[in-house]
C-alpha positions in Angstrom: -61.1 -45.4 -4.9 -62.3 -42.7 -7.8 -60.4 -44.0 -11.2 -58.8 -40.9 -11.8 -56.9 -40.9 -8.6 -54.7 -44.0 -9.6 -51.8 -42.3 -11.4 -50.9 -40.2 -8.7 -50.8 -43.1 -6.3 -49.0 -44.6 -8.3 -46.4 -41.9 -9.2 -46.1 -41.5 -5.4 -45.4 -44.9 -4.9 -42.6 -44.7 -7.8 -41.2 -41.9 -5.7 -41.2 -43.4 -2.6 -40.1 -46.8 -3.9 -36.9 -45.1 -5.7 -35.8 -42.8 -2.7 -35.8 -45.9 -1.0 -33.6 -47.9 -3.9 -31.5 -44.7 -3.2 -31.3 -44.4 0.5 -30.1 -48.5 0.4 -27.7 -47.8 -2.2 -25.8 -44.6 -0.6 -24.2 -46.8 1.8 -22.6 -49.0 -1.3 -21.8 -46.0 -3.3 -19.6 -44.4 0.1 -18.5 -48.0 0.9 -16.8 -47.8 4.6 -16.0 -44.3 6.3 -12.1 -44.9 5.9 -12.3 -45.7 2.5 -15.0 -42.4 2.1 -12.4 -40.0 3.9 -9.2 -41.4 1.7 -11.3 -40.7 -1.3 -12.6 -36.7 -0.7 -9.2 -36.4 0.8 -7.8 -37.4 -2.3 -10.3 -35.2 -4.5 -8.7 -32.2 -2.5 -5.4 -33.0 -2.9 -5.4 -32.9 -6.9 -7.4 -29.7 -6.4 -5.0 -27.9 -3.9 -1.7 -29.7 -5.0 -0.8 -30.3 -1.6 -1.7 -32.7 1.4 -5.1 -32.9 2.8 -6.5 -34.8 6.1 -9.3 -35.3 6.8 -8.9 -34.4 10.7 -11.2 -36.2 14.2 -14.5 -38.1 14.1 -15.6 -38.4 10.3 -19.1 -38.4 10.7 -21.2 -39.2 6.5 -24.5 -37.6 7.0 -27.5 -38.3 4.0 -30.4 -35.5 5.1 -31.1 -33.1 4.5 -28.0 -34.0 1.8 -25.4 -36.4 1.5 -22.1 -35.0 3.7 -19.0 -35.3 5.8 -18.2 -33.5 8.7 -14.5 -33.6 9.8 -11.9 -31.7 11.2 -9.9 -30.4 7.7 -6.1 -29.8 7.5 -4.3 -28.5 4.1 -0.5 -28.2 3.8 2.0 -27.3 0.8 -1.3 -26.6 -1.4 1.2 -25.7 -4.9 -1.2 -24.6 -6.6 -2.8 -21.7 -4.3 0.5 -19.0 -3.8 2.3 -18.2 -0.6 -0.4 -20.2 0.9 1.6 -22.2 3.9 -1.5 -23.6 5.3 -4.9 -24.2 6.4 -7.1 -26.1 8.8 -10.2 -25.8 10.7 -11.8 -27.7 13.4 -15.0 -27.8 11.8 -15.4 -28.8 8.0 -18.7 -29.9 5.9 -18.2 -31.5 2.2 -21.7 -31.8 1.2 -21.7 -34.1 -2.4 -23.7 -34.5 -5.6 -26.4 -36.9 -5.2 -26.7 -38.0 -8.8 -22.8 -38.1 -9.5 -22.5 -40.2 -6.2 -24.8 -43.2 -7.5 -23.1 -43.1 -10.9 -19.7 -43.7 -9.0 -18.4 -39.9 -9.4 -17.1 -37.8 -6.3 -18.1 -34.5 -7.2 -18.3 -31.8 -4.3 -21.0 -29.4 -4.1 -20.1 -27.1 -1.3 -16.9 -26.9 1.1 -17.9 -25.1 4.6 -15.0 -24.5 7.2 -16.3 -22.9 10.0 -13.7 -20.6 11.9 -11.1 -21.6 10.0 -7.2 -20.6 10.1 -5.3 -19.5 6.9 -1.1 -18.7 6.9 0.1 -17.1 4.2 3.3 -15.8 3.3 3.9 -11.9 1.8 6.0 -11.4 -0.9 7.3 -8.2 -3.1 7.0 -9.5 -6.3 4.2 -9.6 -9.5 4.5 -13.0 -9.8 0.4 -13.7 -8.8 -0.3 -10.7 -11.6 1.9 -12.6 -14.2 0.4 -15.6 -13.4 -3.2 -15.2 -12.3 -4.7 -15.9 -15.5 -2.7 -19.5 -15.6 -3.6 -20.4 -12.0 -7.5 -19.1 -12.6 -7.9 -21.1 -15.7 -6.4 -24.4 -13.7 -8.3 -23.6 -10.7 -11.8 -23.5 -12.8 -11.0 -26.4 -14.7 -9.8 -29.0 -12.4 -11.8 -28.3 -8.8 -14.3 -30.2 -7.4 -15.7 -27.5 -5.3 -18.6 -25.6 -6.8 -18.9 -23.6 -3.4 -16.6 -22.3 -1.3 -18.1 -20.8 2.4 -16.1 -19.2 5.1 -17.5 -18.7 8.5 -15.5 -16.4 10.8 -12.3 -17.0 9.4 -8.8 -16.1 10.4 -5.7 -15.4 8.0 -2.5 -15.1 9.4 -0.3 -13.3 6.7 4.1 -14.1 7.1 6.1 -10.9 6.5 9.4 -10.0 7.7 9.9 -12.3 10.6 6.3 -11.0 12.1 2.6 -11.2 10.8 -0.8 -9.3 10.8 -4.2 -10.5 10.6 -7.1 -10.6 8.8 -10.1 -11.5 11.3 -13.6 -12.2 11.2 -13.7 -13.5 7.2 -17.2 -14.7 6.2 -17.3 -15.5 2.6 -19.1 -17.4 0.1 -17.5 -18.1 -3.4 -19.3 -19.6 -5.8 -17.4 -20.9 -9.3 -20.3 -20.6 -11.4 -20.0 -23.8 -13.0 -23.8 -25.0 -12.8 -25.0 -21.2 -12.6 -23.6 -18.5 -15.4 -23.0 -16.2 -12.7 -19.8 -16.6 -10.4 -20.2 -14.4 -7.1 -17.9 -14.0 -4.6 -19.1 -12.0 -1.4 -18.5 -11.4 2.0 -17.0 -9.4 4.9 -13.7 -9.2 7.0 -11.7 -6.8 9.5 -8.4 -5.6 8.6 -6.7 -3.2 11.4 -10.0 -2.9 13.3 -12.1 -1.6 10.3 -14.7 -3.8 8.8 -14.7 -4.2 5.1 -17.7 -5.4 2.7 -17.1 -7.0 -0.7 -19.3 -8.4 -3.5 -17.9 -9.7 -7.2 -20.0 -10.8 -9.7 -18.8 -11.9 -13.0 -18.9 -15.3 -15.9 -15.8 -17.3 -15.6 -17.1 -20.3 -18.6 -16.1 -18.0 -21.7 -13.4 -16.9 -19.8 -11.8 -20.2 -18.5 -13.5 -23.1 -19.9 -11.1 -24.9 -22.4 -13.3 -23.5 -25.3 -12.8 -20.2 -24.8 -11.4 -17.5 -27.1 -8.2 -16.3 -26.7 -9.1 -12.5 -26.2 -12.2 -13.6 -24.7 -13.6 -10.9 -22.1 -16.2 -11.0 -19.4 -18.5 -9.0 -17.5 -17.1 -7.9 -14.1 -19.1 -5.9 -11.4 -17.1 -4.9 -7.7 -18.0 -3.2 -5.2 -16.0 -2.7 -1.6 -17.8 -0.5 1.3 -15.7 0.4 4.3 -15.1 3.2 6.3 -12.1 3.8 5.2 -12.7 3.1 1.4 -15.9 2.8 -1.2 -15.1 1.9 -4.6 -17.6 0.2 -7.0 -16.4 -0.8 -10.7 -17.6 -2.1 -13.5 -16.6 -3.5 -16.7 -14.5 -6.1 -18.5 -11.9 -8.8 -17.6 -9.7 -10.8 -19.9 -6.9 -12.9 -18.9 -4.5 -12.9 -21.8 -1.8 -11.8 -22.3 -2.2 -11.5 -18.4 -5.1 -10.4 -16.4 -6.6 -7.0 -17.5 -9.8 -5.0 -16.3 -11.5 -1.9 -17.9 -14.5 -0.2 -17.3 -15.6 2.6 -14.8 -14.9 3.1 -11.4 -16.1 5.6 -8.7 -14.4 5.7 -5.7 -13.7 7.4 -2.2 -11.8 8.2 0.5 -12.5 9.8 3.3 -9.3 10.4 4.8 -6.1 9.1 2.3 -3.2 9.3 5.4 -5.6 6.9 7.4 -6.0 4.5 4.3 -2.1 4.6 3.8 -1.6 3.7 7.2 -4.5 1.2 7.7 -2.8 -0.7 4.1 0.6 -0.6 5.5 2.3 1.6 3.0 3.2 4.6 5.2 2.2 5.9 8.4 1.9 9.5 7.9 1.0 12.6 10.4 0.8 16.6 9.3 -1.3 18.3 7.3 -3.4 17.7 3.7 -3.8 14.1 2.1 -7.3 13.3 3.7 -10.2 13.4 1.5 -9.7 12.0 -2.0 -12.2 10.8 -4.5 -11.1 8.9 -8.4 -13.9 8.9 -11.4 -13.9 7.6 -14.5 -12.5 5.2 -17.4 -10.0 3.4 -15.6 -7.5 0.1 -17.1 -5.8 -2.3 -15.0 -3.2 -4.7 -16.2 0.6 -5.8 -15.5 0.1 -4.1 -11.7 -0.7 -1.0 -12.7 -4.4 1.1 -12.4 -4.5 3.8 -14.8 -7.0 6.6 -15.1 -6.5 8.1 -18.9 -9.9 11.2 -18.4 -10.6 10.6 -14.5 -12.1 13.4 -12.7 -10.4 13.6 -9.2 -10.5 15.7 -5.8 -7.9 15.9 -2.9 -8.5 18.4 0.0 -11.3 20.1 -1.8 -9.1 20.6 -5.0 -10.5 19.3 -8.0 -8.7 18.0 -11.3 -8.7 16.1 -14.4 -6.8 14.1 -16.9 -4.2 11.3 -16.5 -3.5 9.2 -13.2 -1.5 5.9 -12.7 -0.7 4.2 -10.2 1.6 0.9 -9.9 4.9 -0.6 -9.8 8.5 0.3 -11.5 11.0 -2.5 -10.1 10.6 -3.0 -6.8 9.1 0.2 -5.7 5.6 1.3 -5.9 5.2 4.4 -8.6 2.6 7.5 -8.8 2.4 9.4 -12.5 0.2 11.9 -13.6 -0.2 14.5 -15.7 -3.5 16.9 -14.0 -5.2 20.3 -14.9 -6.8 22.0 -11.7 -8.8 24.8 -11.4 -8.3 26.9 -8.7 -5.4 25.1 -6.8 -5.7 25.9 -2.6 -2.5 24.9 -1.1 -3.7 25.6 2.8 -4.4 22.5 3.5 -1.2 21.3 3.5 0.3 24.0 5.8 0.0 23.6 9.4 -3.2 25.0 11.2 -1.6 26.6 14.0 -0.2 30.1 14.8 2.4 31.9 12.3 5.2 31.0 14.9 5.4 27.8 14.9 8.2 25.8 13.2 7.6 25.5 9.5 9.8 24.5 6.1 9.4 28.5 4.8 11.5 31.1 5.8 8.8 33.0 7.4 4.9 31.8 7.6 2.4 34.4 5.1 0.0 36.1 7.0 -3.5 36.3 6.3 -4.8 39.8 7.5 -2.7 42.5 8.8 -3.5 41.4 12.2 -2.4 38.4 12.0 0.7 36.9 14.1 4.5 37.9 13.6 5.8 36.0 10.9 7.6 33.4 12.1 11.7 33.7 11.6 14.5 31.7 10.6 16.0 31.8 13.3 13.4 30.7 15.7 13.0 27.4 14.3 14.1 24.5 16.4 16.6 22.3 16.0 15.9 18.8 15.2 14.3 16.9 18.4 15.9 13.9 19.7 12.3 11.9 18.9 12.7 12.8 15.4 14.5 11.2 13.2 14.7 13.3 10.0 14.5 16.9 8.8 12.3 16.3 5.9 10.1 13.5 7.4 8.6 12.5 4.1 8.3 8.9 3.9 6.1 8.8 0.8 8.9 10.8 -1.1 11.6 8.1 0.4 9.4 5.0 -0.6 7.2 6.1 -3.2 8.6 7.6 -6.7 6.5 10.3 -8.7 6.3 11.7 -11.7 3.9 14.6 -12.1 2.9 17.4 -14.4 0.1 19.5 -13.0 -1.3 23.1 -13.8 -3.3 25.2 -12.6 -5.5 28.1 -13.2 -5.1 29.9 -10.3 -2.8 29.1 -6.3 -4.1 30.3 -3.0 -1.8 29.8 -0.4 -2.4 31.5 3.0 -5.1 32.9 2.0 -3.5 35.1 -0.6 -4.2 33.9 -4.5 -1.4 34.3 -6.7 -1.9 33.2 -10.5 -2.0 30.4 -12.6 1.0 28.3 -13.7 2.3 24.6 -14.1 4.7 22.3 -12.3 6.5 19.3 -12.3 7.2 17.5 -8.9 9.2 14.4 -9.4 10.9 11.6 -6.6 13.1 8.6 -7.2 14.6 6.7 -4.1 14.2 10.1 -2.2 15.7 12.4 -4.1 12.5 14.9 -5.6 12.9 17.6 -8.2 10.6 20.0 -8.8 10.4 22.5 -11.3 7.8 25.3 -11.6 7.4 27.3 -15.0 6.0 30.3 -15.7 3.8 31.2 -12.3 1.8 34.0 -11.9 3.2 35.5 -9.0 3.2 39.3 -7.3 2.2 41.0 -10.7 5.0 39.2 -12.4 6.4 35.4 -13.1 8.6 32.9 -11.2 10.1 29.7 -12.6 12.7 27.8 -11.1 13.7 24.1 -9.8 14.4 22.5 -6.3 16.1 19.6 -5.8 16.2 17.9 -2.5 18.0 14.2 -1.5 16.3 13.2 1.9 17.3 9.8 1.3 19.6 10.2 4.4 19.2 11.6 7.7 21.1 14.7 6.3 19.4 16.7 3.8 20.5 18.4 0.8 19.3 20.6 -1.4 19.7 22.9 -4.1 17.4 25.7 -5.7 17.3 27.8 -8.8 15.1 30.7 -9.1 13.9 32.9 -11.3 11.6 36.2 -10.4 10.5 38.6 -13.6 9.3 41.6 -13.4 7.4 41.4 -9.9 5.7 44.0 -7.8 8.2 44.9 -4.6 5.2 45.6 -2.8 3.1 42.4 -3.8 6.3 40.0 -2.8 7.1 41.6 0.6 3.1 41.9 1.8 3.1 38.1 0.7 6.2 37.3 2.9 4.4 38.8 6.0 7.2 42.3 5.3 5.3 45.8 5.9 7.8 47.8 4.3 7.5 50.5 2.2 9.3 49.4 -0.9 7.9 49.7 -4.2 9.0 49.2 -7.8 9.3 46.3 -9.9 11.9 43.9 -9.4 13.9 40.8 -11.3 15.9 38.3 -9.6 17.7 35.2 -10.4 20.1 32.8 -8.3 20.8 29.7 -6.9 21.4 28.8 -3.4 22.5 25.1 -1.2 22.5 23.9 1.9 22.6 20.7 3.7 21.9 20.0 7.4 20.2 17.5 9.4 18.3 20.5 11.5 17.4 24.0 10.7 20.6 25.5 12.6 22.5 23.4 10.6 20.3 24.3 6.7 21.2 27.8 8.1 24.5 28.0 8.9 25.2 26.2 5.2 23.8 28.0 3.5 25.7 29.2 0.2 24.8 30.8 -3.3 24.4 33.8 -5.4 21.7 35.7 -7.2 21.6 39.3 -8.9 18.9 42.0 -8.6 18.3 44.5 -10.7 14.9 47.0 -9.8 13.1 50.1 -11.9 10.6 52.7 -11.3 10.3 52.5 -7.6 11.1 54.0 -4.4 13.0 53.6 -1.2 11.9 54.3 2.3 14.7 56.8 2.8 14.0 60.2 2.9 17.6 61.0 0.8 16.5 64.6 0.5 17.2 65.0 4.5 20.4 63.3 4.5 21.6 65.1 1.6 20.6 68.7 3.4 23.8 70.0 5.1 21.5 72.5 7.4 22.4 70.5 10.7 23.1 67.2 11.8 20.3 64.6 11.1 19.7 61.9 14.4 19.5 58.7 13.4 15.9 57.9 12.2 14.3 54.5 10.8 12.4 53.9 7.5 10.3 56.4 5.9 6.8 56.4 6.4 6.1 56.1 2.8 8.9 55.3 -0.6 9.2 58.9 -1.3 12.9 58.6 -2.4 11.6 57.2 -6.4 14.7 55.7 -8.0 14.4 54.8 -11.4 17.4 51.4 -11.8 18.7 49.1 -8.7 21.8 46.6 -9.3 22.8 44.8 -7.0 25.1 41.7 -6.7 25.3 39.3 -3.8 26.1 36.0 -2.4 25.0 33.7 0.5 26.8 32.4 3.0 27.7 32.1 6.7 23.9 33.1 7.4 24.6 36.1 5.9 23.4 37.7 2.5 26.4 39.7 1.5 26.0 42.1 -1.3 29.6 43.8 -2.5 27.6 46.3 -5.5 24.7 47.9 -4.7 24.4 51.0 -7.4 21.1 52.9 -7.6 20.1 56.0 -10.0 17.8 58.3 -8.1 16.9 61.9 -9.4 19.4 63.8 -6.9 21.8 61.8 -7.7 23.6 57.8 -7.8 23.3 56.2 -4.5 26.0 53.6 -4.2 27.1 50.9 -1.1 27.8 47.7 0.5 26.6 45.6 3.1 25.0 42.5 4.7 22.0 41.2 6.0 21.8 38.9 8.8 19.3 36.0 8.1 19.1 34.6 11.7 18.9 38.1 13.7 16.8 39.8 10.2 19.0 42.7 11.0 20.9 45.0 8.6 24.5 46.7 8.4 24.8 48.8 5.4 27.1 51.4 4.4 25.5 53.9 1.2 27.3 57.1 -0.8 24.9 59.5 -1.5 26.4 61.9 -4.5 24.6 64.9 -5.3 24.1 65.9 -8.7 23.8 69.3 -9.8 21.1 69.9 -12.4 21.7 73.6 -12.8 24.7 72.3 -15.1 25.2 71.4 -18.5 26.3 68.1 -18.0 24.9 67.2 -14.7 28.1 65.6 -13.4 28.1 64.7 -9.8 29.9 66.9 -7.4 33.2 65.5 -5.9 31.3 66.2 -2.2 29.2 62.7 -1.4 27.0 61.7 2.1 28.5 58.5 3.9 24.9 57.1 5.3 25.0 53.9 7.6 22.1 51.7 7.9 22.1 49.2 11.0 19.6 47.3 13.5 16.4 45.4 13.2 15.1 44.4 9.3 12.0 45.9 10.6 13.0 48.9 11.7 16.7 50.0 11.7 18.6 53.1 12.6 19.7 55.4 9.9 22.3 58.6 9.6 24.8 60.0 8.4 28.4 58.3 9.2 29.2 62.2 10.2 26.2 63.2 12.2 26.4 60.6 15.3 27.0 57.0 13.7 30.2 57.7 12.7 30.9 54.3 14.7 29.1 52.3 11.5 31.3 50.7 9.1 31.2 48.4 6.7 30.1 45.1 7.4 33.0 43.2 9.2 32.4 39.7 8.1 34.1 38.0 5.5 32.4 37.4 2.2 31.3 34.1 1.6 33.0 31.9 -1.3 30.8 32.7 -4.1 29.1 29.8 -5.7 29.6 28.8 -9.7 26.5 27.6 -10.9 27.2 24.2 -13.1 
């Protein structure tokens, strides 16, 4: 044997020769099975706070490392929340080596393989309160360094049923001889998978040296189907647990996500693709963006966006600046005649469909249980200020103008200011309770200064009014169907009109050179008038106007009458008085034409009362109450 190849004989004996003092003195350092089992037991049982067993054949392996395989049951484990219990058939608890021979029971890795996990749901922010609390005495007091699921199961309690997470594979690691903690894995939730991966440093965070507005590191990232999100930033537990940072996220369809997390199960139009970017804080239960950059339905915004909890219901507030706002998506797809929440559905073209009418909605179906079937307004509350730089709806763009939509307990006001709408401005406020099966609602408007033209061609109405128009009012109604909204409804507004004209051909009914047939609307507004006034009130699915007065260059034009809402027909009684400008003074003559207007919004039949409608009278109903506005 060569000299120099003594010391390594040697060191390999050494090796050999303490693995072997080792290997005779594991079976001291466990003592007997029983007394092995009592003890890890025991180690679990300070950790979790509740009871442990150690469950069927206990078999203590020592290669490839020193372990015990058992059946594992955990019950009443105080110190993990609304955790009722857990147990798997299948359990490793592999220990430290080193700790073992100095007489310490330190566990290096728990495995339960296919195990089962009851938990019990509860509505409070209790775990947010307390997480930093529970955390730091989780960190400091277990004896696990890992943690590994294999094809788990957790059972979660709510409301006399449960739901299921399914297929959990997870690996947790504390951190505690590496500086990085990880936790990663996978699971299935509602039959979509779901990826996770959290990397952060719990020591400066937990350990019992650590500063009191001590912060850490914190990257995590969830990829799913139905959600991606990936932050990154900072975590500090005091005064409770906080995060900040940046965070991207997605979703490709938001009524899916809703449905898929249990807050709402939602069908219609809109709410599918939504996307949130950029400085984000979350603390006390609440995610706030401050300067996030967001998109819903292709519509892109910025500024402020929180989302979180107010009592015992979940809260929405945000205050956004869009671009060019596009509404469609949140109208139905399908032709103008089906059942919408609008009096009539806007065309795009001029060949598209018949605007839908009032009257041809449906009453409520049996199947249905509410008019306004909005559950996110009846469980979610809202407050939020958004403008906008421009509104499409229908394919017709309308101006820029900002809006306040607000919901508590079901009850949503929304106000809009200043709009940019048919050449002029609207404002007003709509409040609506659809807290109960039977709506109510009450709206406020305010049109100044619009094009007559602009307004009707955007309500789907080719007729040949012009001029420029002001309106104000207020309407209610209340109903649990559309008949019902209908029939209810009740309220007043005022009109007052300039520089425009009237599809009438007044010239013709004014002639006395033989008697003029009834005829419909003019062709074109080639009757100018240069003031409309009128007054009117709603009310048994009428619009009832008592004082209509025009000023027209042959003469005032005055009348009465009604418009049917339901049938969009007309019954209208007009005094024509002719004025004579040939005189000084240019007072009307004491002769005046009686003109009746009757029939079909679209197209009615108009005459004089003498010349073969002399059947037309006033409208016979009786005016509706009017309405005081508080």
């Amino acid at each position: 044997m060569k000299p120099r190849q003594l010391p390594w004989k040697r060191l390999l004996l050494l090796v050999v020769v303490a693995a072997l003092a080792i290997i005779a003195l594991l079976p001291w350092a466990i003592g007997d099975t029983s007394g092995f089992r009592q003890r890890v037991a025991a180690k679990l049982e300070g950790w979790t706070g509740g009871a442990v067993w150690l469950t069927g054949p206990v078999e203590v392996r020592y290669f490839p490392d020193i372990s015990i395989r058992a059946g594992i049951e955990i019950a009443e484990a105080t110190r993990f929340p609304y955790t009722v219990s857990v147990s798997a058939e299948r359990a490793k608890v592999a220990l430290s080596l080193s700790d073992l021979l100095i007489g310490r029971l330190t566990i290096e890795s728990l495995k339960l393989r296919e195990p089962k996990f009851k938990i019990v749901a509860k509505d409070d922010d209790a775990p947010a309160k307390t997480a930093g609390k529970l955390l730091t005495e989780l960190y400091r007091t277990t004896p696990v360094e890992v943690l590994e699921i294999k094809d788990g199961e957790v059972e979660i309690l709510s409301g006399g049923g449960s739901q299921k997470i399914a297929h959990l594979n997870a690996r947790i690691d504390a951190g505690r001889s590496a500086e990085l903690a990880s936790a990663e894995g996978s699971f299935e939730w509602h039959g979509e998978p779901v990826q996770f991966a959290l990397k952060t440093k719990l020591a400066p965070l937990l350990a019992e040296d650590a500063a009191p507005d001590a912060t850490v590191p914190v990257t995590f990232d969830v990829t799913s189907p139905i959600l991606t999100a990936r932050l990154k930033g900072r975590a500090g537990l005091r005064p409770s647990l906080h995060l900040a940072g940046d965070m991207r996220s997605a979703i490709p369809d938001l009524r899916k996500l809703l449905k898929w997390s249990g807050i709402a199960e939602l069908d219609g139009p809109g709410l599918r693709d939504f996307s949130a970017n950029g400085r984000f804080e979350a603390s006390d239960g609440a995610l706030t963006f401050d300067e996030g950059r967001f998109s819903l339905d292709g519509n892109e915004a910025s500024g402020l966006l929180m989302i979180g909890h107010k009592a015992d219901r979940p809260r929405v507030e945000a205050t956004l600046a869009f671009g060019a706002l596009n509404l469609d998506p949140y109208f139905p797809a399908d032709d103008a005649k089906e059942a919408t929440t609008d009096e009539t559905v806007e065309g795009t073209d001029e060949d598209a469909a018949e605007p839908a009418k009032l009257a041809d909605m449906p009453a409520q179906s049996a199947g249905k249980a509410r008019l306004f079937d909005w559950p996110l307004v009846r469980w979610i509350d809202t407050d939020l200020r958004l403008s906008a730089s421009s509104v499409a709806v229908r394919g017709r763009k309308l101006g820029g103008g900002a809006f306040t939509l607000s919901s508590n307990h079901g009850v949503l006001v929304g106000d809009v200011g200043e709009l940019e709408l048919c050449g002029g401005a609207l404002s007003g406020r709509l409040r609506l309770d659809i807290s109960e099966p039977r709506a109510r609602g009450d709206l406020t408007g305010h049109l100044d200064k619009v094009s007559i033209e602009s307004c009707l061609a955007l309500l789907g109405e080719d007729l040949p009014f012009s001029g420029t128009g002001t309106l104000k009012g207020t309407v209610s109604s209340q109903g649990q169907d559309w008949g019902q909204i209908l029939q209810n409804l009740s309220g007043n507004f005022r009109v007052f009109a300039e520089d425009g004209g009237l599809p009438i051909d007044v010239a013709a009914l004014m002639d006395d050179d033989g008697p003029l047939e009834g005829v419909g609307w003019a062709e074109e507004s080639d009757s100018p008038f240069s003031e409309l006034k009128a007054t009117c009130h709603v009310g048994s699915e009428h619009i009832w106007c008592p004082k209509l007065s025009l000023e027209t260059p042959t003469g005032p034009i005055s009348g009465t009458g009604d418009i049917d809402i339901a049938e969009r027909s007309l019954n209208w009684s007009l005094q024509l008085l002719h004025r004579d400008d040939s005189k000084a003074d240019a007072t009307p003559v004491p002769a005046q034409k009686q003109v009746a207007i009757r029939g079909p919004l679209a197209q009615p039949v108009i005459g004089r009362v003498n010349a073969g409608t002399a059947g037309v009278a006033a409208p016979a109903i009786a005016p509706p109450t009017p309405v005081t506005q508080n």
